[in-house]
DRENZAKOL-104071 format. One record per residue: z, x, y of N, C-alpha, C in turn; residue number from 1. Coordinates in steps of 0.2 Angstrom, whole numbers, padded with zeros to 4 digits. Layout:
DRENZAKOL-104071
<rec n_up="Z" n_east="X" n_north="Y" ca_up="Z" ca_east="X" ca_north="Y" c_up="Z" c_east="X" c_north="Y" k="NUM"/>
...
end
This chain:
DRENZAKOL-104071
<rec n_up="-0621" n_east="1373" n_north="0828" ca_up="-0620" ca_east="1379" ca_north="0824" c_up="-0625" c_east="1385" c_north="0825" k="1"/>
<rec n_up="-0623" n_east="1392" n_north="0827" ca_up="-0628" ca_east="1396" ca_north="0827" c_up="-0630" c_east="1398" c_north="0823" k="2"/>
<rec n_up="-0637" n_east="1403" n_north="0821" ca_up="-0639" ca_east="1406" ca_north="0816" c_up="-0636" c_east="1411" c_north="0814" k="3"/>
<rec n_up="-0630" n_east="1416" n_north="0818" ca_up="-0628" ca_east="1421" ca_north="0815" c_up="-0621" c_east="1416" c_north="0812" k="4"/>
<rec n_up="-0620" n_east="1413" n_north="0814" ca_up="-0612" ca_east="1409" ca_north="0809" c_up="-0615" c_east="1405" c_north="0802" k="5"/>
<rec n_up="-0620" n_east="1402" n_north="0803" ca_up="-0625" ca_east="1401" ca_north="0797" c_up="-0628" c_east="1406" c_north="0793" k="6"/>
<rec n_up="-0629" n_east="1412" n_north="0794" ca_up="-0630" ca_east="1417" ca_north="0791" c_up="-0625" c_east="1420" c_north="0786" k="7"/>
<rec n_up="-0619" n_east="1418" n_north="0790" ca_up="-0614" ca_east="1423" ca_north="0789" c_up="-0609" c_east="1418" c_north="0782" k="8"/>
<rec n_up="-0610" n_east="1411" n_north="0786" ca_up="-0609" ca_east="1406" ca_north="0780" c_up="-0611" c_east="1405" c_north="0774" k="9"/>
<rec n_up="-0618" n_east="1406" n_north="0775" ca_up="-0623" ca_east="1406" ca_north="0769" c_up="-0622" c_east="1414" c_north="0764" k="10"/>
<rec n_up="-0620" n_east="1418" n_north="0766" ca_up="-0618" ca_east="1425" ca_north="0763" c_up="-0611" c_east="1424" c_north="0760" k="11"/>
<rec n_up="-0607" n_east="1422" n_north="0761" ca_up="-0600" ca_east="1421" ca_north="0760" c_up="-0601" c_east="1413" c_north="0755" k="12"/>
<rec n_up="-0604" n_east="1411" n_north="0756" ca_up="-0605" ca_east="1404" ca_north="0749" c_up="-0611" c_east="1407" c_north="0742" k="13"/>
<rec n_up="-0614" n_east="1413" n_north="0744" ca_up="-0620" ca_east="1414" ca_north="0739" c_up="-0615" c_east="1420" c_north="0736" k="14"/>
<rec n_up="-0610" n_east="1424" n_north="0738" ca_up="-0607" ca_east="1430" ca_north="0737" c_up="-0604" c_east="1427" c_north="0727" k="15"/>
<rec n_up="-0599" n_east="1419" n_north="0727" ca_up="-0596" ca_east="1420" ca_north="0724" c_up="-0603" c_east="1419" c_north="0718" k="16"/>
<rec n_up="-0607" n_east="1417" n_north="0719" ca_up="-0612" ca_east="1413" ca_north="0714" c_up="-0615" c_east="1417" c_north="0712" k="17"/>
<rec n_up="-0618" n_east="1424" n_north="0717" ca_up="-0620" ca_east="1427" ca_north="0713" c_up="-0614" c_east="1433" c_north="0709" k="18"/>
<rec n_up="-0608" n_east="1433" n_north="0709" ca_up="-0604" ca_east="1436" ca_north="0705" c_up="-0603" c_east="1433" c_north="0698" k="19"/>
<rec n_up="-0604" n_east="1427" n_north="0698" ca_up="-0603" ca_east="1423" ca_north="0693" c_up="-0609" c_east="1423" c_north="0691" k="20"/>
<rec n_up="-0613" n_east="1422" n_north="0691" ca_up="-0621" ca_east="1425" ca_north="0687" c_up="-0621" c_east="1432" c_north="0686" k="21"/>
<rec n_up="-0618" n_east="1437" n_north="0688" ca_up="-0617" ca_east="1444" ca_north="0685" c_up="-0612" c_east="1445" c_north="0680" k="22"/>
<rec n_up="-0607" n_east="1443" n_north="0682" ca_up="-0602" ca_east="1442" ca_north="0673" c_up="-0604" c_east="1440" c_north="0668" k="23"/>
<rec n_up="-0610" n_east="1435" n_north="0670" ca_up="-0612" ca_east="1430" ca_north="0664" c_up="-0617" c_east="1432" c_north="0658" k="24"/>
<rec n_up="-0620" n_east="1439" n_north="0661" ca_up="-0622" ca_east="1445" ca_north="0657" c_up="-0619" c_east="1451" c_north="0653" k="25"/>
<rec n_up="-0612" n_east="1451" n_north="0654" ca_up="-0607" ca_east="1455" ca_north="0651" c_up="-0607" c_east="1452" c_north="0644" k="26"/>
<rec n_up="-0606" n_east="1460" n_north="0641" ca_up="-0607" ca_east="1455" ca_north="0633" c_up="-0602" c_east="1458" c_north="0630" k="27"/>
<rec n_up="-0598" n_east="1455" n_north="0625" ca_up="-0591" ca_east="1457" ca_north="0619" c_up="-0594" c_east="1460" c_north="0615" k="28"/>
<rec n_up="-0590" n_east="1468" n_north="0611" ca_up="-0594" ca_east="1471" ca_north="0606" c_up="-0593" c_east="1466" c_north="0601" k="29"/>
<rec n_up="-0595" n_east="1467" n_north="0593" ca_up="-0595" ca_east="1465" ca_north="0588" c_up="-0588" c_east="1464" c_north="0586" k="30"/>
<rec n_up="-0585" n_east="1459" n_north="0584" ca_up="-0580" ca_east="1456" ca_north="0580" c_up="-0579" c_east="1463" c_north="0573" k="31"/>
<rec n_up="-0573" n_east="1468" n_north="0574" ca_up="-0572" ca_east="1471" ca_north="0569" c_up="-0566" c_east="1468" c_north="0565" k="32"/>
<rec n_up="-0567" n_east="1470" n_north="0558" ca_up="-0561" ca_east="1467" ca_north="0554" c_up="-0553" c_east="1470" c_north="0554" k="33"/>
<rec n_up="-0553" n_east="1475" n_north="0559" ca_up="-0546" ca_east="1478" ca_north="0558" c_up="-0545" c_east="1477" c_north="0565" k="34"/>
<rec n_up="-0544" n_east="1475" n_north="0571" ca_up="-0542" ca_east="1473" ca_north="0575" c_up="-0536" c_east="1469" c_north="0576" k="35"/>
<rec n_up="-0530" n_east="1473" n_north="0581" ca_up="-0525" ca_east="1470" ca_north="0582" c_up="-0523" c_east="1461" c_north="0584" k="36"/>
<rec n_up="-0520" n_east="1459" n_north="0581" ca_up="-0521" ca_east="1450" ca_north="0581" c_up="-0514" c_east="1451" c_north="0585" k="37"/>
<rec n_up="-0511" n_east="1444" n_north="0582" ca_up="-0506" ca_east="1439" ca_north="0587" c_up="-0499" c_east="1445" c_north="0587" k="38"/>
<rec n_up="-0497" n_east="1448" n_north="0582" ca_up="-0491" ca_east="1452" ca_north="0579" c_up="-0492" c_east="1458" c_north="0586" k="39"/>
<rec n_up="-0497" n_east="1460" n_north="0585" ca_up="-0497" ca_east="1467" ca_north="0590" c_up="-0500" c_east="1464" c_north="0598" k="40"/>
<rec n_up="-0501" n_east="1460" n_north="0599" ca_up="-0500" ca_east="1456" ca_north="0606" c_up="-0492" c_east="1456" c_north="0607" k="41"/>
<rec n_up="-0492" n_east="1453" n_north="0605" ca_up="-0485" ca_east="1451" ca_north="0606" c_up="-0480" c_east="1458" c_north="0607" k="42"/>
<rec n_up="-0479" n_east="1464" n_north="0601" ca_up="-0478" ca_east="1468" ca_north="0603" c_up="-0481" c_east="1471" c_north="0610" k="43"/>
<rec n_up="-0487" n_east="1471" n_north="0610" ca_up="-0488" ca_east="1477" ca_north="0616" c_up="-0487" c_east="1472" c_north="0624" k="44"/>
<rec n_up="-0486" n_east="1466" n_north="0621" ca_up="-0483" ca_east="1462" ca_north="0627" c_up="-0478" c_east="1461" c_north="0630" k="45"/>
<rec n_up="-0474" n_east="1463" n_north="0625" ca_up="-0466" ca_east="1466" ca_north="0624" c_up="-0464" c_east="1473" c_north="0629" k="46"/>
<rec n_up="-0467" n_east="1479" n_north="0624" ca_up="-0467" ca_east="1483" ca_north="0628" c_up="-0472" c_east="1487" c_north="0633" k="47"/>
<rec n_up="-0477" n_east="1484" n_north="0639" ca_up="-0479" ca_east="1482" ca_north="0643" c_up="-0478" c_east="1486" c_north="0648" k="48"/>
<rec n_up="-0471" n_east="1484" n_north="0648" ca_up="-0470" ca_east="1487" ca_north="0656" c_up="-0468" c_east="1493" c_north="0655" k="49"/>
<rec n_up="-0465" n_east="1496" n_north="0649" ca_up="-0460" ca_east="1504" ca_north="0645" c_up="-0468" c_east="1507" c_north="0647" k="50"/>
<rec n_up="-0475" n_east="1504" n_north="0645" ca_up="-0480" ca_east="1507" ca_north="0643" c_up="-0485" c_east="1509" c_north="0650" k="51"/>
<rec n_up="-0481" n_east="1504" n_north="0654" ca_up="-0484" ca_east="1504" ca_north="0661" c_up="-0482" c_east="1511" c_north="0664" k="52"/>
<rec n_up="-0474" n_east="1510" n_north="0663" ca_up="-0471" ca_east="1519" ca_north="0664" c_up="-0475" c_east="1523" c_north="0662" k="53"/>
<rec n_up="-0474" n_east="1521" n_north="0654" ca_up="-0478" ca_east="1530" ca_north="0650" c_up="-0486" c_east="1533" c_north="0653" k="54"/>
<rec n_up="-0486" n_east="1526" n_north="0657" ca_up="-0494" ca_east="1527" ca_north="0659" c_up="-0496" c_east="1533" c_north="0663" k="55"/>
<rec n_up="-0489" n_east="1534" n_north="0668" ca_up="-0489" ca_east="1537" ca_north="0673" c_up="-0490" c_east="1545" c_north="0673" k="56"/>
<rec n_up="-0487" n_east="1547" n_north="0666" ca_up="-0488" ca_east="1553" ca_north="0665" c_up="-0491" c_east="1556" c_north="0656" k="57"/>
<rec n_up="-0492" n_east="1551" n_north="0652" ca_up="-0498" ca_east="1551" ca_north="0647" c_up="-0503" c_east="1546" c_north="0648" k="58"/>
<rec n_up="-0508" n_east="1548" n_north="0642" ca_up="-0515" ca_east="1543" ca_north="0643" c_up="-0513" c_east="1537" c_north="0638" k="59"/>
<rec n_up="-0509" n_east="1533" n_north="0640" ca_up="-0506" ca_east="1525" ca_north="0637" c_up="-0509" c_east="1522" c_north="0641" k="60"/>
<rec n_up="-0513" n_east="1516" n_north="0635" ca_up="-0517" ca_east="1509" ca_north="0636" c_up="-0511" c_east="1505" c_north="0635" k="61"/>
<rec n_up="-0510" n_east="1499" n_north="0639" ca_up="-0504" ca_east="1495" ca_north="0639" c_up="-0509" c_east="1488" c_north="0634" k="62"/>
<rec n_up="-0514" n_east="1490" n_north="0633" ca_up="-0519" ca_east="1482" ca_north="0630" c_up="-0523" c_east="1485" c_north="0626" k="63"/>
<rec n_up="-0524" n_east="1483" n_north="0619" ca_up="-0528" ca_east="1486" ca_north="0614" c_up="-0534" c_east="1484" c_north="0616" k="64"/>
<rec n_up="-0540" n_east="1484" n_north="0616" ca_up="-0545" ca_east="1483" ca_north="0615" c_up="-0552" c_east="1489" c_north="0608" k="65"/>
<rec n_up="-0555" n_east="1484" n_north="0608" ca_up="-0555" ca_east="1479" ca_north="0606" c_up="-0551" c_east="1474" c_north="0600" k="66"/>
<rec n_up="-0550" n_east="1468" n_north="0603" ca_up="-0544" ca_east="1464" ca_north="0599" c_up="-0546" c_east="1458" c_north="0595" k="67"/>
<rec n_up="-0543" n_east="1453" n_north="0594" ca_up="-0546" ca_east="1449" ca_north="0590" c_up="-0547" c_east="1441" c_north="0594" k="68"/>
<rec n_up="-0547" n_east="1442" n_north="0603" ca_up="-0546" ca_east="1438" ca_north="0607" c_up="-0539" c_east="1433" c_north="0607" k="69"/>
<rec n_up="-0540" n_east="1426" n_north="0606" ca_up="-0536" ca_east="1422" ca_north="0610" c_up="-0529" c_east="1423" c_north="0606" k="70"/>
<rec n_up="-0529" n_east="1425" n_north="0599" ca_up="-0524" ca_east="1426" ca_north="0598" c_up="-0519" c_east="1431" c_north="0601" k="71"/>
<rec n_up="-0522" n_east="1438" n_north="0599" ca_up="-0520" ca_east="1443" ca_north="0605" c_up="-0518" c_east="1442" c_north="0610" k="72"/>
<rec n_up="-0523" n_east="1438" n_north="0615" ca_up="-0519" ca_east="1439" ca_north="0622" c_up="-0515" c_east="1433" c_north="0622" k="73"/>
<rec n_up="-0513" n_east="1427" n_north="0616" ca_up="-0507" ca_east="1424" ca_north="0615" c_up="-0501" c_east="1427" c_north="0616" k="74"/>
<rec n_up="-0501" n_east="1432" n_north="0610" ca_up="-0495" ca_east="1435" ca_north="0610" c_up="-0492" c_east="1440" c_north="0614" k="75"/>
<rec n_up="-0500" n_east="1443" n_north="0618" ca_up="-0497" ca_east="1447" ca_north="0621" c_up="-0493" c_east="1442" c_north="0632" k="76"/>
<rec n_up="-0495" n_east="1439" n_north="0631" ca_up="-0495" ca_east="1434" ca_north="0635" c_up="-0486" c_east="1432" c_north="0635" k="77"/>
<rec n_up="-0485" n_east="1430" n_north="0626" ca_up="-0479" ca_east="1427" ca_north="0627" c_up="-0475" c_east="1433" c_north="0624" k="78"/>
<rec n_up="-0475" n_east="1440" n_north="0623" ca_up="-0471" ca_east="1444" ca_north="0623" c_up="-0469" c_east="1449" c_north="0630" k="79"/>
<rec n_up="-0475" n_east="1449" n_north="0634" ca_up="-0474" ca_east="1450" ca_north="0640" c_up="-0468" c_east="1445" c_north="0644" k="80"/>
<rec n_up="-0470" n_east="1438" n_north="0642" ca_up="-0465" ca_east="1434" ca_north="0647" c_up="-0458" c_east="1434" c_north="0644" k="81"/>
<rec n_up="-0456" n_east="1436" n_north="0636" ca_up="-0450" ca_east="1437" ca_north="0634" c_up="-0446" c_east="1442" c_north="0637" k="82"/>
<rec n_up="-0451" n_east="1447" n_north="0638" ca_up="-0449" ca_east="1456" ca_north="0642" c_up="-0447" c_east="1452" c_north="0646" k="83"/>
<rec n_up="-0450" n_east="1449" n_north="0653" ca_up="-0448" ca_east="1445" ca_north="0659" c_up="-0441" c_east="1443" c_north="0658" k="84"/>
<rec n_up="-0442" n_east="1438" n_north="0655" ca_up="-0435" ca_east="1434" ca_north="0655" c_up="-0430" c_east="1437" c_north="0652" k="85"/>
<rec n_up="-0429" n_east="1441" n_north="0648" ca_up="-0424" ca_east="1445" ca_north="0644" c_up="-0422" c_east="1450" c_north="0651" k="86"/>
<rec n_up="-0426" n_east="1454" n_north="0655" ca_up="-0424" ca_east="1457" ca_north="0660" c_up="-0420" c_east="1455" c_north="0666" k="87"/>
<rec n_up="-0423" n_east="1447" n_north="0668" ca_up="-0420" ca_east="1443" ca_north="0671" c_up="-0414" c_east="1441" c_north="0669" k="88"/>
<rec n_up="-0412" n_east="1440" n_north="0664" ca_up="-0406" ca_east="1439" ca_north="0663" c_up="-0401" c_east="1444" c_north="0662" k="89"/>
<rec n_up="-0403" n_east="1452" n_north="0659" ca_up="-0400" ca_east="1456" ca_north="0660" c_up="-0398" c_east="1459" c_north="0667" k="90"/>
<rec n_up="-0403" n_east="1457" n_north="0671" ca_up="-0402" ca_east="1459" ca_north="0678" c_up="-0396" c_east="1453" c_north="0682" k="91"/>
<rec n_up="-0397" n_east="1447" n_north="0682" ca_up="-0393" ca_east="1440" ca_north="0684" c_up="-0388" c_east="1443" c_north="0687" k="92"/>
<rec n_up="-0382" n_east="1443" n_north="0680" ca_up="-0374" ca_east="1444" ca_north="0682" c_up="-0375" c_east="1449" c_north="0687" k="93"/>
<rec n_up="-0378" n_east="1455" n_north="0687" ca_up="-0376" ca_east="1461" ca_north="0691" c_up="-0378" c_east="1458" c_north="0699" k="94"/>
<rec n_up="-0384" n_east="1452" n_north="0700" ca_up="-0384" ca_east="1450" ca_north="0709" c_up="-0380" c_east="1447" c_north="0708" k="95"/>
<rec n_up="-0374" n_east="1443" n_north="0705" ca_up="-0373" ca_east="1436" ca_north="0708" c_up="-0374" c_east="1430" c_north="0705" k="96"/>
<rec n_up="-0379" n_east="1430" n_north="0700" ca_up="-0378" ca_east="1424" ca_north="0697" c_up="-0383" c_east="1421" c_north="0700" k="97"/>
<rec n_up="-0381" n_east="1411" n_north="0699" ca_up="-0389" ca_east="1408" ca_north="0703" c_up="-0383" c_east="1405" c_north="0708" k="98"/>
<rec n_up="-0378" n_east="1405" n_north="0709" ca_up="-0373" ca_east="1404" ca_north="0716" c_up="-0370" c_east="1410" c_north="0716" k="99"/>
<rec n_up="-0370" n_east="1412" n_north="0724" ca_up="-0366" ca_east="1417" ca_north="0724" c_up="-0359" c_east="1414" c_north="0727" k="100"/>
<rec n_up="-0357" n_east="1420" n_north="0727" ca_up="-0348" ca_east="1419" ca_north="0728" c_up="-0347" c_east="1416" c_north="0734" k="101"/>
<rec n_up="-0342" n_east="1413" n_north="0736" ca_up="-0342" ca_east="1416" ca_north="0745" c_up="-0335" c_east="1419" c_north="0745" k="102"/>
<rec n_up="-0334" n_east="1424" n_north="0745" ca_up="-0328" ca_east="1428" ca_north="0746" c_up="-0328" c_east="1431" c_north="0751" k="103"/>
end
């Protein structure tokens, strides 16, 4: 093994550790009592992607912060994947179905 491939391996195994020891200095504000919980995750995970548009041409956050954590990002998780799958099935019929024809 030469010293410039072991340099270069030693720099690409120390990159990931030292990222992960810089994150581990990031700190969460303080727990406020009116922050959005599981009800408005789930909405804003819902509409997501309408928000991801609106983004484009107003200053719309698609993700509340600061929130009430896991619940939050529960709902917004499983309203997100609602959007998903509602879309997917509004979209199906119009390819083809999950067999397409052979005509």
């Amino acid at each position: 093994m030469t010293a410039t491939f072991r340099n270069a391996l030693m720099r690409l195994a120390c990159g990931p550790g030292l990222a992960a020891i810089l994150t581990a200095c990031a700190t969460q504000p303080a727990a406020q009592p009116d922050v959005p919980g599981f009800a408005a995750g789930l909405f804003h995970g819902f509409a997501a992607l309408f928000a991801l548009a609106g983004s484009l041409y107003f200053h719309i956050r698609i993700y509340a912060f600061p929130n009430s954590g896991f619940w939050y990002d529960a709902g917004f998780v499983l309203g997100f994947s609602l959007n998903i799958i509602i879309l997917f099935l509004l979209v199906l019929p119009r390819i083809g179905g999950f067999v397409t024809r052979g005509h």
